[in-house]
N, C-alpha and C positions, 0 to 999 in steps of 0.2 A: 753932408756934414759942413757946417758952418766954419770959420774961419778961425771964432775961439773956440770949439770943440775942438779942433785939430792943436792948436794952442795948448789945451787942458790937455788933451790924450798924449800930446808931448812932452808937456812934464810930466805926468806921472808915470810914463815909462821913464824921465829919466830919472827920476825920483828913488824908485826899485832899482833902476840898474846902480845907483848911488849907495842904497841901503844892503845890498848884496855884495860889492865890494868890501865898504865898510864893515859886514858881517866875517864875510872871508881873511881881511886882513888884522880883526879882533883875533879870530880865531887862532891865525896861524901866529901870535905874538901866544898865543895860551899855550903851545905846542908843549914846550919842554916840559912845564906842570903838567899836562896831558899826558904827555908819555909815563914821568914819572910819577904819579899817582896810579893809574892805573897799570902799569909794569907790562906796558907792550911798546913796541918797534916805533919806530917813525912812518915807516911805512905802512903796518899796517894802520896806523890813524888817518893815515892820508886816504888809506884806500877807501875807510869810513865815509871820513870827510866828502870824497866824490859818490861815495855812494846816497851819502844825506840827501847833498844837493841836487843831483839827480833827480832822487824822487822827490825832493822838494819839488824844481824845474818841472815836472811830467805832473804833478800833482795839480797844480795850482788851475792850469785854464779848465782840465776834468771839473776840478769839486766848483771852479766858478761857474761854469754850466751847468753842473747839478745847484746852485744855489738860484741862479737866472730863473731854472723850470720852474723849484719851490719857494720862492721869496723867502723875506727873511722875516724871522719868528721873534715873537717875545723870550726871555727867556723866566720873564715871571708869571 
């Protein structure tokens, strides 16, 4: 691996680690409309919330392996 491929694969993990923050810290500013709109705990939406990003976290290098196998399609 080259010098700017290590460079490129550098930002864009820090890029995501940036856009996951930022996602996390939207979120938990949405909390108290979350709870009261939907009429549950704080807790439990927290519990959601870990359980999202979770399988978000567990999801992502899977389905990018599954898309590496099958490249990527038109969708017209």
């Amino acid at each position: 691996m080259t010098l700017a491929q290590q460079r490129l694969l550098i930002f864009c993990i820090a890029s995501g680690v940036l856009a996951s923050v930022m996602s996390t810290s939207m979120l938990s500013i949405a909390f108290p409309d979350l709870v009261q709109f939907f009429s549950i705990s704080y807790e439990t939406l927290q519990y959601r919330n870990i359980l999202f990003f979770t399988f978000f976290a567990v999801g992502l290098p899977f389905f990018g392996k599954i898309t590496d196998r099958l490249g990527a399609r038109s969708s017209i």
